[in-house]
N, C-alpha and C positions, 0 to 999 in steps of 0.2 A: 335574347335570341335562344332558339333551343338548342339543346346539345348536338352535335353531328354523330355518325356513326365514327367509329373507329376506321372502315375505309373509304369513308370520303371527306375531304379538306374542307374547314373550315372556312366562312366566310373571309377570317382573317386572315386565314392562311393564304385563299385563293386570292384575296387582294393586294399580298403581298406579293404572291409569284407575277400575277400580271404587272405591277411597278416596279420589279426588278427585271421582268423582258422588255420591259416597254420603259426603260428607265427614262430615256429622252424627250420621250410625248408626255409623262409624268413631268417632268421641270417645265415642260412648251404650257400643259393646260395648268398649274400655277402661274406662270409668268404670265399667260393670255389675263388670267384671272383678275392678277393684279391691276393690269395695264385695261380693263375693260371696267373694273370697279372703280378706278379711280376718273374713267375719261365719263362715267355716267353718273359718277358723286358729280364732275364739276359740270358736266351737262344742266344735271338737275338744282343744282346750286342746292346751299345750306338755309333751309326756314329757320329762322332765328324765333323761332316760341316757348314761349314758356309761362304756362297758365296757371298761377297760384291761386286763384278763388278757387272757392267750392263751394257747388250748388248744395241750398238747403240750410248753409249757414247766414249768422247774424250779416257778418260781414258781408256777404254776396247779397242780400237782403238789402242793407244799406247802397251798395254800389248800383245795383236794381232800380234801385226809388229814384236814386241823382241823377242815373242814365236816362230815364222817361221823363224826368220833369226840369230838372238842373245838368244838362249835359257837358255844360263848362266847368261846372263842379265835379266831376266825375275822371276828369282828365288829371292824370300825374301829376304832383309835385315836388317841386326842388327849393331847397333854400341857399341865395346866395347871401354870404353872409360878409358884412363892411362896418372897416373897424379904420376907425380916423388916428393917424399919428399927427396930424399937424389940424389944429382946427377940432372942431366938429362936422357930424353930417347933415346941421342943419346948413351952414353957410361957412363960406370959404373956399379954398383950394380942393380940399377931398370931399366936399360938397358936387362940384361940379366935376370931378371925377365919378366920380359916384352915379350922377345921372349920366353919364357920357357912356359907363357899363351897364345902364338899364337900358338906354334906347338902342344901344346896338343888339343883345340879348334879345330886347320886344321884336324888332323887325325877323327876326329868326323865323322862316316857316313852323318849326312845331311851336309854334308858342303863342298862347293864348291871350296870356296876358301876365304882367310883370308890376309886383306893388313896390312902390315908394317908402322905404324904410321910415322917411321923414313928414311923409303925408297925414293927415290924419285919420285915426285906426291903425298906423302903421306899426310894426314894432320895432322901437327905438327905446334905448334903454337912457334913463332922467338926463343922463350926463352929456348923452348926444353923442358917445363915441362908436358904439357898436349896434348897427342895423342890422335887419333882418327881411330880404325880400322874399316872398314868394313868389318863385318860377311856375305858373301852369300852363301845361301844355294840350295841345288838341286832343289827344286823343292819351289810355294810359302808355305804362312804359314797353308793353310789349309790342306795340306799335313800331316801335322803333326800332335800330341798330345802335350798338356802341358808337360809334362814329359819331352818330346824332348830338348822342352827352360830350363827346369830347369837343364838338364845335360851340356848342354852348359855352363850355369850359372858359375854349380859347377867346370869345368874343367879350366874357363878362373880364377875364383874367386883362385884358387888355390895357383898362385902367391902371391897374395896376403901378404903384411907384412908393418913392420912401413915405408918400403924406399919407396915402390908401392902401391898407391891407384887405385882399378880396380873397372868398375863399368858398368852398363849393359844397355844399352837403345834402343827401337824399340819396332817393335809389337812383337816380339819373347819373348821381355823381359817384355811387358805385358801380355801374355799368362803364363809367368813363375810366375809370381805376386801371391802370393797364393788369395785365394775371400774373406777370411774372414769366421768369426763363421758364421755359420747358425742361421737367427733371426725365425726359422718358428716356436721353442720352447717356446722363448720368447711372440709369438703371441697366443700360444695356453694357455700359463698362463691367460694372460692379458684376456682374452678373457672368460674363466673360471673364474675370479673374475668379471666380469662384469654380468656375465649371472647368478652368486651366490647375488649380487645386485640387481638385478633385479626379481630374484624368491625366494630371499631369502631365498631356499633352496639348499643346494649340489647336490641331488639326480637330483630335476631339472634342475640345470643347466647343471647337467652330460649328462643328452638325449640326446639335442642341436650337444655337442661336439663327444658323441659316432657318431653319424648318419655322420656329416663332418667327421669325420676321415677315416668310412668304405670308402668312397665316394675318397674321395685324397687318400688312400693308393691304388684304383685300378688305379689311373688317374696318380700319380707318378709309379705305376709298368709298364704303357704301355705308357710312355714316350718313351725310347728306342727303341720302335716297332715304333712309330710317326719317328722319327730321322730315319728309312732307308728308311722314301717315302718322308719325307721332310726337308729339310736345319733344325737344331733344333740345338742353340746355347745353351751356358750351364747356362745362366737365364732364361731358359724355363720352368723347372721343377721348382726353387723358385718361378716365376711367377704364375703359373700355382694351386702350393701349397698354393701360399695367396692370391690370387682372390677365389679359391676354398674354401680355410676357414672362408674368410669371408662372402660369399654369402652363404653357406651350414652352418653356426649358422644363419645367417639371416632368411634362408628359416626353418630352424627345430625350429626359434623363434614364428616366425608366427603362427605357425601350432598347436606348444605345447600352447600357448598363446590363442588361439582360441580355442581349445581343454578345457583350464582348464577356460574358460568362460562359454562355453558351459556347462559343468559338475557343476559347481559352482551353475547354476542357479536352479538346485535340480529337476527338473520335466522331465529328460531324464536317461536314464541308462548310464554305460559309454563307452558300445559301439554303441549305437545311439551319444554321446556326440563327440567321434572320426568322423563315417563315417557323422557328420556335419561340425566339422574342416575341413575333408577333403574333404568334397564336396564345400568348400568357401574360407579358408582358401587356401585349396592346390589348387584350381583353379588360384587363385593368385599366386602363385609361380610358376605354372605352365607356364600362360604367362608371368611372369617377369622372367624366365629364358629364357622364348623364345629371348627378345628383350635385354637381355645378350648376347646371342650369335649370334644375327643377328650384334650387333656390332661388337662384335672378330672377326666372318668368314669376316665380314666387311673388314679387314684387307689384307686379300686377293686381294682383286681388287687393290693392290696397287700394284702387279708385283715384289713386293722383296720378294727372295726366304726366307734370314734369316728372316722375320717375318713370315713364313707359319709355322714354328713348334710353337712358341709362343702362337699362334692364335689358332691352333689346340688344343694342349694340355691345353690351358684355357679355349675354350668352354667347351672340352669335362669332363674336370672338374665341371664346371656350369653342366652341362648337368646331370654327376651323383650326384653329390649333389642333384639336384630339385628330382632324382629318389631314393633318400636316403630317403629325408623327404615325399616323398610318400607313400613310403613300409617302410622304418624300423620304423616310429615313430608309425604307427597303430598298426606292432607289439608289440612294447615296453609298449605303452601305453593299449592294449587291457588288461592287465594282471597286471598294475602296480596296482590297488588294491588304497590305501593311499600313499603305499610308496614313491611315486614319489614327494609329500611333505614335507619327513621327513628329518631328521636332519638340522633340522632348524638352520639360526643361527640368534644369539642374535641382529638383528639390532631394531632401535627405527619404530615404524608405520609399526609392521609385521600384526596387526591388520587391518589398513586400507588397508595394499595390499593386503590382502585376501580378503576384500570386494569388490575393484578395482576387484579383478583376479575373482568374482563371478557376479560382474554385469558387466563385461565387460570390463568397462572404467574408465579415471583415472579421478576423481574430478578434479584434478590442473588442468589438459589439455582442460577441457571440460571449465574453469573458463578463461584460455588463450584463448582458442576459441570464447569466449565473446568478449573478450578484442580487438579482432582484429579485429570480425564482427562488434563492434560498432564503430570504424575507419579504416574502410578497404581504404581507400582512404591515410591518414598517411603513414599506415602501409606498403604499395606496392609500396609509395614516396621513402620510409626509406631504403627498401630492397633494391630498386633498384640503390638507388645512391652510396650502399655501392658494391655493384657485380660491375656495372659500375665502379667506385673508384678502385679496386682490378684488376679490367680486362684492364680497360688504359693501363697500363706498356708491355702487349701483344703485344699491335700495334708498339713497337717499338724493339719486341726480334728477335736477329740475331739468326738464326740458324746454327747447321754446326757440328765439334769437337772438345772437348778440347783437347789439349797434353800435354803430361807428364809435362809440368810448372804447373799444378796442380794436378799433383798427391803426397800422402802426402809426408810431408817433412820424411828426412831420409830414405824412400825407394831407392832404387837402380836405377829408373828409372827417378825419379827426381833427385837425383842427377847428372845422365848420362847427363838428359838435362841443369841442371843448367850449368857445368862446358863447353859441350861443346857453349854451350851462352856467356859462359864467356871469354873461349878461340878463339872461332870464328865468336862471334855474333850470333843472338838468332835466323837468315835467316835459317843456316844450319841445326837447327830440321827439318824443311821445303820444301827440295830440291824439286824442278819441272824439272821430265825427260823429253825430247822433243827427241820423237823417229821419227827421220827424213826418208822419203823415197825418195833417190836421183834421179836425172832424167836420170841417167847411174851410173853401178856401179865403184866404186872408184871415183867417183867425191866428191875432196876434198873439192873445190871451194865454192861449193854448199853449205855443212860443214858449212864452215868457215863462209860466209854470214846470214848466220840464228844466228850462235851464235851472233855475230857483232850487227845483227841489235836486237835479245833478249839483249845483255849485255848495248845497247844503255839509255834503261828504267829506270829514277832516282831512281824506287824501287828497280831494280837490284843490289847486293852485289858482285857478282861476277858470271862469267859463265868458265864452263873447258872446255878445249878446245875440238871439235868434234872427238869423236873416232869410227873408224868404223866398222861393225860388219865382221867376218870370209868372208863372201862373196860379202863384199864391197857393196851393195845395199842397207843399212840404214848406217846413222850415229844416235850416241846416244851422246847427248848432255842432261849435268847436271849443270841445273840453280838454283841460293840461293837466295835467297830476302832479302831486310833487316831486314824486321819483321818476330814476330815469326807465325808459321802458324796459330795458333787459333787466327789474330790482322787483323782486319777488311781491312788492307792495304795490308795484303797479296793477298784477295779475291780478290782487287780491281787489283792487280797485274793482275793475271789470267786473269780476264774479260779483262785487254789489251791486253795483250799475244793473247788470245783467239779473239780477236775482232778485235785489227788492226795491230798491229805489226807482227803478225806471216804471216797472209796472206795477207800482202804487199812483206814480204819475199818471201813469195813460190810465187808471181806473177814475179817477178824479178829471181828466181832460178829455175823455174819447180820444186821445189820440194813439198813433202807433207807434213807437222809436225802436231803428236798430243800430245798435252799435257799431261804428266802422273804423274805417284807419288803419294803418299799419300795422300797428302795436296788435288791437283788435284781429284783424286778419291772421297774424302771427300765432295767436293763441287759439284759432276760429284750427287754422294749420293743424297745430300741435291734438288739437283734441280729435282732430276728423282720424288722427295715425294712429292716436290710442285706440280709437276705436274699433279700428278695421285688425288691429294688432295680432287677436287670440286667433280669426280665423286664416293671415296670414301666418302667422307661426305653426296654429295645428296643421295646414296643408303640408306646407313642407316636410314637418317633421315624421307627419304621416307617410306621406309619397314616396321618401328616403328613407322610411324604414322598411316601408313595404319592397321597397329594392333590394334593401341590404337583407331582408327575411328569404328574399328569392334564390340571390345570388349565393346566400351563404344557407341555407339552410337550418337556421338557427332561431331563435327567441331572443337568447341573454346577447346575439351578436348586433344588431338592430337597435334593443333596448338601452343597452352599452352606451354602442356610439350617439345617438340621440343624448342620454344623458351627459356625457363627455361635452359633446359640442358645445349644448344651453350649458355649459358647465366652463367652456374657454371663453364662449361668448360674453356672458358675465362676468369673468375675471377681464378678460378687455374693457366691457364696459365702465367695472370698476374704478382700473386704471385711468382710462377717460373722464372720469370723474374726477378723478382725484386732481389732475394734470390742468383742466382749462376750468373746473368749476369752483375746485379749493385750492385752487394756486399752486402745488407742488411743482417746483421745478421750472415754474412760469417765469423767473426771472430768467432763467439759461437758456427755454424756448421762445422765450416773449410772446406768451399767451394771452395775458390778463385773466381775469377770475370775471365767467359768467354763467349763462346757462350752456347745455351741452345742444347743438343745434337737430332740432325736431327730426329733423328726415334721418339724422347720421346715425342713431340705433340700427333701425330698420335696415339702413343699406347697409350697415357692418354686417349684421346680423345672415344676411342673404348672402354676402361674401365670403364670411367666415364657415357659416355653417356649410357652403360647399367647398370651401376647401377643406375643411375640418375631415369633410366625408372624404375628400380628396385621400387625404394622409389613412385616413380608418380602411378605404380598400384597398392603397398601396402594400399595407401591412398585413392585413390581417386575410389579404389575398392569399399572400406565402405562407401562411400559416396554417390556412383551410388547406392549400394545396399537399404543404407537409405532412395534416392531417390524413387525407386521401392517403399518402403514399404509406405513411408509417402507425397510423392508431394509434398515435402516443402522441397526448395532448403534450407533455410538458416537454420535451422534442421540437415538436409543431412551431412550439412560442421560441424556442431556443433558434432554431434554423430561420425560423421568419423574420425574427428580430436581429440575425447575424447574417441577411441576405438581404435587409431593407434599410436596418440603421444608416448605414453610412449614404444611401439614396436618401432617404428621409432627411436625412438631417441638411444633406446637401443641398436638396430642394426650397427645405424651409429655411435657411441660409437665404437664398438666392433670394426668397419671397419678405424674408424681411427687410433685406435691404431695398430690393426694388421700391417696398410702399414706406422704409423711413424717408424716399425721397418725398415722396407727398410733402413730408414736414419743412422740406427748402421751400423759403419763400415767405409772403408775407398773408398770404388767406389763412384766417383763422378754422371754415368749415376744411379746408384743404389738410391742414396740420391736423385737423381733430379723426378725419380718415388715415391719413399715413401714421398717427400715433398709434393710433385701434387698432389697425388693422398687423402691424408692426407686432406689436405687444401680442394680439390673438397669436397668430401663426406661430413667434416661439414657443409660447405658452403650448399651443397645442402638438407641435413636433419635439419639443424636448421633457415636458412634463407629462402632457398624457399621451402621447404615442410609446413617448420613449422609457415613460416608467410608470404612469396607471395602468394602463390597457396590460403591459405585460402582468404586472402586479395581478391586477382582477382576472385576469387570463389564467394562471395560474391556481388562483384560489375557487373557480371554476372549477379547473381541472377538464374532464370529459363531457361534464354537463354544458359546457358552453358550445356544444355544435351539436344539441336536441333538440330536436322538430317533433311536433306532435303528429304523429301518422294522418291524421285526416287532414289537417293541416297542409303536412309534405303532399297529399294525393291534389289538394286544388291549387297550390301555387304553381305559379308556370317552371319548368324546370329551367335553370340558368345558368350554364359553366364559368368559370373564370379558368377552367386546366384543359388543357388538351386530353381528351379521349385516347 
């Protein structure tokens, strides 16, 4: 926005005088808000979708052909898996259990048809002890609700007894998986004793939390409403609720923070003492929610539909949080009187943080800010070789999916996948369909040839023989590997398939094969995100410099934090490598060791990088502003940094614990967010906010807030200080 005149009130200011007159119609149109988002989420109910193909690929290609010619092939599959304690499963007792768990399963509406472990073709391993049916269903899994998979569950589970062990594996049967407690409770604890630390009052830390809650309870009530215009999976709304928690205490810290500095210093009233918080304070949150959500909608350019509800519903979260601590906190505080003080509790140096909370700044921070302006040169050595040190291990992370061999021990799905590894090799979690399109129909020949020259390949375990679809014009041929699909030999598999074997085949056959399957799709996945990756990442990194070039008037302040950011995000990355790919630490989190999962770069990266900015305008706001007042760069960093540390550091506190809850529980994509995201954050509020930025700040000097005059004449002019 542009600058105002010095006598007329800012945007901020005017929006704040109106919510502290109008305090009670300000609580009435949040509370209507909530109670109107929630009654039109449940009005319009939750679309449950979520479309992982992507047009243009092998895999979508494959599913293509099955759908127009073999449309019973094309529908999802599950494997129930039966292991005989007493007997075999050709005959006997768990024999007839056995069938007793397929026909009840077959009658199932989604279900198409249900194979005979012991039948022939079936897969049964020599000894007769451990079957292997396949479940397909009508139509694929998106068709459906969890619910669907859990009845399935229960119908085949029913068998069930000391002769028969039954056990469930596929996507169906991760969909049936229950998610686990909700950590958003545990966040909003943690986060309340943090912010009672910090103000060492109750009452204050109450504000912070009241203002995030009104904010997430309208941004989870019109989730729902998001889900029928866009693909929105069912960690949209958890998402959505702790980026939102934690950046809405952040933004109602700043604010109150600013507020009870302002009031503290005794020469203003306290509603002059507000409409200055929020003409500085909330000017700041105001652009660090922008450059939040330029990196979530950032997500978009990436062309996968399941990430547009995610992305949406976390901006729009950001979005009312930054409008939460605009309007409710003027009202709350226009009328808190003392109260917002009171019930103190007993910690040691309640003394000194009142005189901190009255001059502004914190003694320690401003004594650190010393420490680091007089070896800024050290100190920016120190930072940097430790972020580099952490982000190494990045350059060497495979991307892709784990499978159930790491999902946790004793669930149903790991066990499905252990026993069939055990009974047929770890290849057949992993099947690759080759949906052949013959050069005439019924040409067996053809068939036959493509499997032959597939089943040729050392990595191949076995190929079934070509079967062809109702109207003879595709064969469907189903290939196994010998590793399991999350084992970098599989990948390497594919890429021959895909590269020269298959189309040496079709040159020699006329025919056309594309490779499909999960495993396939998975990797179809991974290469579609690399791809879209540089023009996601340059957007962002563009959009948010060109903010921070407006706001601050600078070159080296822009180019800075851009570099900084890709600079935490990588040392997180790092760490996530390290953590689920090369085992560190896996025994004490129970990770297992695989690849790092495809989509979670990207959406770290969109998270981080707007918080990242988040921290970069909190700081480096008071330090342009100090600049303004005093012309002494090395001042500027001193006052900025002993005005914001103890906000900063409070917030990013707050923000890591909120997403180590991610890590409770037992989802591995779940854990690999709450680690990253955990690990970013401190990395970026204690190393580089708290000692590069000043470091480099420093070794700047004056040159860090130059604009080149033609420059300054086209950018739009943009305050963060009151006029």
């Amino acid at each position: 926005m542009t600058s105002s005149p010095s006598h007329a009130p800012s945007v901020f200011a005017r929006l704040a005088l109106w919510c502290m007159s109008h305090r009670w119609q300000t609580f009435l149109i949040w509370i209507v808000a909530v109670v109107a988002a929630f009654a039109i989420g449940g009005a319009t109910g939750t679309r449950e979708a979520s479309n992982y193909r992507l047009p243009g690929t092998d895999t979508q290609r494959a599913y293509d052909l099955l759908a127009a010619h073999e449309p019973k092939a094309n529908g999802g599959t599950d494997q129930l898996v039966y292991v005989a304690h007493t007997g075999t499963l050709r005959a006997g007792v768990a024999r007839k259990q056995m069938l007793a768990s397929l026909a009840k399963v077959r009658r199932d509406p989604i279900v198409t048809d249900v194979s005979d472990p012991a039948a022939r073709g079936g897969q049964l391993t020599k000894d007769g002890l451990i079957g292997v049916s396949t479940v397909t269903y009508k139509h694929d899994f998106q068709a459906y609700k969890a619910k669907d998979f859990t009845r399935i569950e229960k119908e085949a589970f029913a068998a069930r007894s000391p002769a028969l062990q039954i056990e469930h594996g596929g996507t169906g049967a991760e969909f049936a998986r229950p998610m686990g407690a909700s950590t958003e409770y545990i966040s909003v604890i943690a986060a309340a004793l943090i912010l009672m630390l910090t103000f060492g009052s109750v009452i204050a830390a109450g504000v912070p939390l009241l203002t995030a809650m009104l904010a997430l309870g309208t941004t989870i009530g019109l989730v729902p409403v998001i889900s029928q215009v866009v693909d929105t999976p069912d960690f949209a709304t958890q998402l959505a609720a702790l980026i939102g928690l934690g950046v809405g205490v952040d933004y109602a810290l700043i604010v109150v923070t600013r507020y009870r500095a302002e009031y503290g210093r005794g020469d203003v009233t306290r509603e002059e003492a507000i409409v200055r918080a929020q003409d500085t304070a909330g000017r700041t949150v105001f652009f660090a929610a922008c450059t939040v959500v330029i990196a979530l909608l950032g997500l978009l350019l990436l062309g996968l539909s399941f990430l547009h509800g995610p992305a949406i519903a976390s901006a729009l979260a950001v979005l009312l949080t930054m409008l939460g601590a605009l309007t409710v906190l003027p009202a709350l505080l226009s009328r808190s009187g003392d109260w917002i003080d009171r019930l103190r509790l007993p910690l040691p140096g309640r003394a000194r943080r009142s005189a901190n909370a009255a001059a502004g700044e914190s003694a320690a921070w401003a004594r650190w800010s010393g420490f680091v302006q007089r070896r800024p040169l050290p100190c920016a050595v120190a930072a940097l070789a430790v972020l580099l040190a952490l982000a190494s291990p990045a350059l060497g992370m495979r991307i892709g999916t784990s499978d159930a061999g790491l999902d946790p021990t004793g669930s149903t799905t790991r066990s499905a996948y252990d026993l069939i590894a055990k009974g047929f090799g770890p290849g057949i979690n992993g099947a690759f369909l080759l949906a052949t399109k013959l050069p005439h129909a019924g040409d067996t020949a053809a068939g036959k040839q493509i499997a032959a020259a597939a089943g040729r390949d050392p990595g191949v375990a076995a190929v079934l023989p070509a079967r062809l679809s109702p109207d003879g014009k595709i064969a469907i041929i189903t290939l196994f590997p010998k590793t399991a699909p999350q084992d970098a030999a599989t990948t390497k598999l594919l890429d021959r398939l895909r590269g020269t074997i298959l189309p040496a085949a079709e040159r020699k056959t006329q025919a056309t094969v594309y490779v499909g399957g999960q495993t396939a799709g998975q990797e179809d996945f991974s290469d579609a995100i690399a791809a879209k990756l540089p023009l996601f990442v340059g957007t962002v990194v563009l959009l948010s410099a060109l903010l921070l070039m407006a706001v601050f008037r600078s070159v080296f302040i822009p180019v800075k934090a851009a570099c900084m950011n890709l600079l935490s995000i990588g040392a997180a990355l790092g760490f996530v490598t390290l953590v689920f790919q090369k085992g560190f630490m896996s025994g004490v989190l129970d990770t297992g060791t695989g690849p790092v999962e495809s989509f979670v770069p990207v959406m770290m990266f969109a998270i981080v990088f707007g918080l990242s900015m988040d921290y970069e305008v909190f700081l480096v706001s008071r330090m342009h502003e100090e600049w303004q007042h005093t012309g002494d760069a090395s001042t500027a960093i001193r006052n900025g940094l002993a005005t914001t540390g103890r906000v900063v550091s409070a917030a990013a506190t707050i923000m890591v614990v909120v997403f180590a809850t991610f890590a409770i529980g037992d989802q591995r994509v779940i854990k690999e967010f709450g680690i990253g995201l955990a690990i970013a954050v401190f990395l970026d509020a204690f190393v580089i906010r708290c000692l590069l930025v000043p470091a480099l700040m420093q070794l700047a000097g004056s040159r860090a807030w130059w604009l080149p005059s033609g420059l300054d004449r086209r950018l739009p002019q943009i305050a963060l200080e009151r006029e």
